[in-house]
C-alpha positions in Angstrom: -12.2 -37.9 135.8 -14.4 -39.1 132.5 -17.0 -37.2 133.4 -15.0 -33.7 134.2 -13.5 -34.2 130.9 -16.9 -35.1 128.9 -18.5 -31.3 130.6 -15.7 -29.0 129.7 -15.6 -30.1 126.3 -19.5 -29.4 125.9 -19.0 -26.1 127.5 -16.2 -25.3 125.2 -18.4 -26.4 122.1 -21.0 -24.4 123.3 -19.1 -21.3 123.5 -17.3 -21.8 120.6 -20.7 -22.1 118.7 -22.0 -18.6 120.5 -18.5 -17.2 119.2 -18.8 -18.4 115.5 -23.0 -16.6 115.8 -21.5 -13.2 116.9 -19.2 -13.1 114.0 -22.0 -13.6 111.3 -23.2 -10.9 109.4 -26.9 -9.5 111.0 -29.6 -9.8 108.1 -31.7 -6.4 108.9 -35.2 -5.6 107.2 -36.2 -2.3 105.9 -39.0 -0.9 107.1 -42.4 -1.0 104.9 -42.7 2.3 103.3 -46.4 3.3 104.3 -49.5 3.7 101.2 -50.7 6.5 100.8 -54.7 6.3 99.4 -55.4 8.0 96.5 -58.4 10.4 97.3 -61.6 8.6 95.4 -63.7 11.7 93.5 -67.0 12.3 94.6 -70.0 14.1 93.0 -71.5 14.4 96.0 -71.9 18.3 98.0 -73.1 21.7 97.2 -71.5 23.8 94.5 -72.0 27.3 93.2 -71.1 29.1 89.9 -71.8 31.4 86.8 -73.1 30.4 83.1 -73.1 32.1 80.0 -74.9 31.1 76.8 -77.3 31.9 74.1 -81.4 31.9 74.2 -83.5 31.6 70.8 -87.5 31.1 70.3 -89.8 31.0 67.7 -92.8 32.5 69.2 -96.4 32.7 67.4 -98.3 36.1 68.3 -102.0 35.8 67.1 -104.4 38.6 66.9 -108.7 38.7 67.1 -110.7 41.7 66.9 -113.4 42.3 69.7 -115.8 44.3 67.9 -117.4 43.6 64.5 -115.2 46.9 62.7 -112.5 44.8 64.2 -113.1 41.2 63.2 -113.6 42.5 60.1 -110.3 43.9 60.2 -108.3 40.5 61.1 -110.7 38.5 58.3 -109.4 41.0 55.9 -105.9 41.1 57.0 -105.9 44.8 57.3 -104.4 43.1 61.0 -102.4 40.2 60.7 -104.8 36.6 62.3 -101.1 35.2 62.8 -97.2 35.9 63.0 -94.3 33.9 63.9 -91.7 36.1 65.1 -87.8 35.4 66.2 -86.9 35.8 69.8 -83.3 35.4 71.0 -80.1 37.2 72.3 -77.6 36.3 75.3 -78.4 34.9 78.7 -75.7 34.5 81.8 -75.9 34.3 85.5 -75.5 32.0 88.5 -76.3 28.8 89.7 -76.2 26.5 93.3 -77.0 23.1 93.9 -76.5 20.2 95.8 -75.4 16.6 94.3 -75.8 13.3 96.5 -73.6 9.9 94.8 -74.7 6.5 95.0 -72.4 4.1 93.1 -72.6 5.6 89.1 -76.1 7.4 89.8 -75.8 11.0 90.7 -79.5 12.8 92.0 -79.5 16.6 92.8 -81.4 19.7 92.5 -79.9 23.0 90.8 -81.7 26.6 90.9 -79.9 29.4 88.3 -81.1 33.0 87.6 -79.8 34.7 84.3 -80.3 38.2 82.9 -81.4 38.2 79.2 -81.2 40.6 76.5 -83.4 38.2 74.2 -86.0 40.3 72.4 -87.7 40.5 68.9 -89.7 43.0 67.1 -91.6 42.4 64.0 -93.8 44.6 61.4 -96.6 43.8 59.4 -98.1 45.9 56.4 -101.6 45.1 55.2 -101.3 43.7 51.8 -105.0 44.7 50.5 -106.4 47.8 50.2 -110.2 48.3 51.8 -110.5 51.9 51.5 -108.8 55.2 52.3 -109.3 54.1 55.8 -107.3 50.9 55.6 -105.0 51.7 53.3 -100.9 51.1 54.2 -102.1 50.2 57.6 -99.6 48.5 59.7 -98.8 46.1 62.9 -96.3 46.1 64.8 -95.1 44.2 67.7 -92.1 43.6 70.1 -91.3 40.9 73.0 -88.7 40.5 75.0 -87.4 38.3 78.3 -85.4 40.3 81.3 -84.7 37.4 83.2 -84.8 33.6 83.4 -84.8 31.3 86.5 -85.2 27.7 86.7 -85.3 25.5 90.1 -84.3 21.5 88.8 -84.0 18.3 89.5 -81.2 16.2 87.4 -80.1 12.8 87.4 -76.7 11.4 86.0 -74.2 9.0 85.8 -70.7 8.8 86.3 -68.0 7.9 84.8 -65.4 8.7 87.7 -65.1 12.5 87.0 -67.3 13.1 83.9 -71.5 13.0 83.9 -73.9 13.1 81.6 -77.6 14.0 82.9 -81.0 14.8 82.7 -82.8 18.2 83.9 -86.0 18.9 83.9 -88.3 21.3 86.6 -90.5 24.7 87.4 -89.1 27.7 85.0 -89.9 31.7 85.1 -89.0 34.5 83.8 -90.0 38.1 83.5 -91.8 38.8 79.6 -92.8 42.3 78.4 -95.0 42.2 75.6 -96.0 45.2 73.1 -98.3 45.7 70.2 -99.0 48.9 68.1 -101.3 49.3 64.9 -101.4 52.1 63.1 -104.0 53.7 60.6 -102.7 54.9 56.9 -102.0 57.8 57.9 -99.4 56.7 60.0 -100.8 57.5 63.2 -100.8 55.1 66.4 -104.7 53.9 66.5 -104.1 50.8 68.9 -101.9 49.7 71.6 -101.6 47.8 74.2 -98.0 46.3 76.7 -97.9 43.9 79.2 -95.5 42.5 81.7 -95.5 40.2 84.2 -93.5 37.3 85.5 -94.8 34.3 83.7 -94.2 30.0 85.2 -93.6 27.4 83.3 -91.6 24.5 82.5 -87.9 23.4 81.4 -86.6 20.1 80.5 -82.8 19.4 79.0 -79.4 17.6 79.5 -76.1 18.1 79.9 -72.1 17.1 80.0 -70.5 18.2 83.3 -66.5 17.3 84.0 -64.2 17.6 87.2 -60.9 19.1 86.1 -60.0 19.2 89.8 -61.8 17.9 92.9 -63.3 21.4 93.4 -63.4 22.8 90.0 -66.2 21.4 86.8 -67.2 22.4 83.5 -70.6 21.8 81.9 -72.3 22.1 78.7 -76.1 22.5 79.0 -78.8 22.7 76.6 -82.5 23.7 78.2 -85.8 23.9 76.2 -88.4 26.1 78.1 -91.9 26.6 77.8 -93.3 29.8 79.7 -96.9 29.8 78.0 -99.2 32.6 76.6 -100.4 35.7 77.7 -103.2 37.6 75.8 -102.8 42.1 75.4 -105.3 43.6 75.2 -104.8 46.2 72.4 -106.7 49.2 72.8 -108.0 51.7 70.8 -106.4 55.5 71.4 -108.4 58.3 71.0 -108.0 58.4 67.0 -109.5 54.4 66.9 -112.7 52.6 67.5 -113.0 49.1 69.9 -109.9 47.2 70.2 -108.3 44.2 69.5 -106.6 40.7 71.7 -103.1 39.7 70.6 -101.9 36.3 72.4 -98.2 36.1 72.8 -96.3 32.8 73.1 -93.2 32.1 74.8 -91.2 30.1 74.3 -87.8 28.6 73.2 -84.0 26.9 73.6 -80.8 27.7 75.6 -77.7 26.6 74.7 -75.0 27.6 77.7 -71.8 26.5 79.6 -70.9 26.8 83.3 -68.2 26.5 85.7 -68.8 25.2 88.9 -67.2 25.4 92.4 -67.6 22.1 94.2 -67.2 22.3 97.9 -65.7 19.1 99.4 -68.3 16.5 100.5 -68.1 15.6 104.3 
């Protein structure tokens, strides 16, 4: 009888205790609302675009004679030995490239191609006179670029979404080069043109910035150094002999571009 008694008041216990659980309050927790990664920036992949900027050089153009009239001529200065002459004018086209990221240091290789409208032109009078012959003579001479083309390496860094970098590789471009010399009568006695594509070298740095992961802007400044070409400057049918006038090229470009960055894969 004990013992009947002693196992119905457990079991009464026990379902009084799974009575007084159901009537407590559940404690529910709310789900973990997921991260979302912000997307890291990246210098690296191909990009294409269009610059614009200004080109100026301050070219020497020296002249020799090549007969003994004509030596005598440049000793005198009834032709001018040597003239510095300013070269400059717009410059704008397009660029491609390729950027590869490792950590802060940023490697690639650019090529561009610009049309140029930068051109000089510069007279010279003699200041002597030798003679009725010689008298009021005068030089003149013109240069001017066409186009401009660079193929580059550069190397940055980065800071996140702005670079600063080096530039430096091969650079062309197509010169024309003209020299005239007339006697004192005014009449053409010498001349002489040339133009040809001419290689050389370019070395600068620059400022790019990502305003969007697709979308940069950069500030470039590009000294270039195409050599010398010599004109032969020959005599027309109202001249004797003829004279060589070397031609230098060249100068400094100061120019922005905008750039469309292709996303990296």
């Amino acid at each position: 009888m004990l013992k009947k008694l002693s196992l119905a008041l457990a079991a009464s216990v026990a379902l009084g205790g799974t009575a007084l659980a159901a009537d407590l309050p559940r404690r529910t927790v709310a789900p973990v609302a997921p991260v979302m990664a912000v997307p890291v920036f990246t210098w690296t992949g191909f990009y294409v675009g269009v610059h614009a900027g200004y080109g100026y050089a301050d070219n020497n153009i020296s002249t020799v004679g090549n007969a003994a009239n004509t030596i005598a001529n440049v000793a005198n200065l009834a032709r001018p030995p040597s003239l510095s002459v300013d070269n400059d004018g717009f410059i704008g086209g397009v660029q491609a490239g390729y950027n590869l990221q490792f950590g802060a240091l940023v490697v690639g290789v650019e090529a561009d191609i610009s049309l140029s409208d930068m051109s000089s032109g510069v007279s010279y009078a003699s200041p002597f006179t030798f003679g009725a012959a010689l008298a009021g003579t005068r030089s003149e001479f013109t240069q001017e670029m066409d186009y401009f083309g660079t193929v580059r390496a550069r190397v940055g860094f980065a800071f996140d979404r702005a670079m600063i970098y080096a530039t430096g590789g091969l650079a062309y471009g197509e010169v024309s080069a003209n020299a005239n010399f007339f006697n004192s009568a005014g009449f053409l006695q010498f001349t002489g043109s040339s133009s040809e594509v001419e290689v050389g070298y370019t070395l600068g740095a620059g400022l790019e910035y990502a305003f969007t992961n697709n979308i940069t802007l950069k500030a470039e400044y590009l000294y270039f150094d195409l050599g010398d070409r010599n004109v032969v400057v020959n005599a027309t049918p109202l001249g004797l002999n003829s004279y060589t006038s070397n031609f230098e090229t060249n100068g400094h470009i100061v120019r922005a571009g905008l750039n469309f960055k292709f996303s990296s894969f």
